[in-house]
N, C-alpha and C positions, 0 to 999 in steps of 0.2 A: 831768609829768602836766599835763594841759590843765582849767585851773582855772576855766571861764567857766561860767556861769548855768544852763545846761542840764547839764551835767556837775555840780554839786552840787546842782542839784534831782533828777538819776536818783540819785544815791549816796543821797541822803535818804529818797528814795521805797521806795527798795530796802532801806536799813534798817532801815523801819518795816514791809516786810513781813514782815521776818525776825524783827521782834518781835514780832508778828501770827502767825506760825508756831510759835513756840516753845513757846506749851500746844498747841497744836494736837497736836505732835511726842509731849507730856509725854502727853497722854491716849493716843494711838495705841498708844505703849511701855505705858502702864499697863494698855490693855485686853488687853495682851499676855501681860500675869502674874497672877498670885493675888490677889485681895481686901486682903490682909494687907501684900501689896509696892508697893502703888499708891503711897500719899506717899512713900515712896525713890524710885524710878522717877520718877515727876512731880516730885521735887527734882532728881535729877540732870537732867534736861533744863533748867532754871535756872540749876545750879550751874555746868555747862557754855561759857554764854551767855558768862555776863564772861570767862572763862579764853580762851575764843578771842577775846575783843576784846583783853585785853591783848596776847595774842600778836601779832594781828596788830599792834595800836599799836605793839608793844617794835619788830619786825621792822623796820616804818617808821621808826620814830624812831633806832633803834642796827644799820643792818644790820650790821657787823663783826659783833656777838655772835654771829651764827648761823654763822658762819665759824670760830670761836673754839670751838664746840662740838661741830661736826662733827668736827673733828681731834679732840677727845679722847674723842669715840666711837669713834673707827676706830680708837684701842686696844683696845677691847672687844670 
């Protein structure tokens, strides 16, 4: 990956939309349900957040492991 100046200013830029997005997402889901479901709704759109960062970080940092767990899904 091409690591220069403009390439981590777009990744940046792009990150902080996506954290810019994320109540946006939570309210949209919560105007979706009931009065009473709105804070679960509006958490999981949160809780969500890091779970896919670490994914993507593990992916990057360890790819074998996604390789390692495919096979012992195609057991199942």
């Amino acid at each position: 990956m091409n690591t220069d100046g403009s390439t981590v200013t777009w990744i940046l830029c792009v990150s902080a939309l996506v954290m810019l997005m994320t109540p946006g997402v939570g309210f949209f889901y919560g105007g979706l349900v009931r009065k009473k479901s709105f804070i679960s709704i509006f958490t999981l759109s949160f809780i969500t957040l890091p779970l896919v960062i670490f994914q993507w970080c593990s992916d990057r940092l360890f790819p074998g492991i996604r390789w390692r767990y495919l096979r012992i899904a195609r057991k199942f």
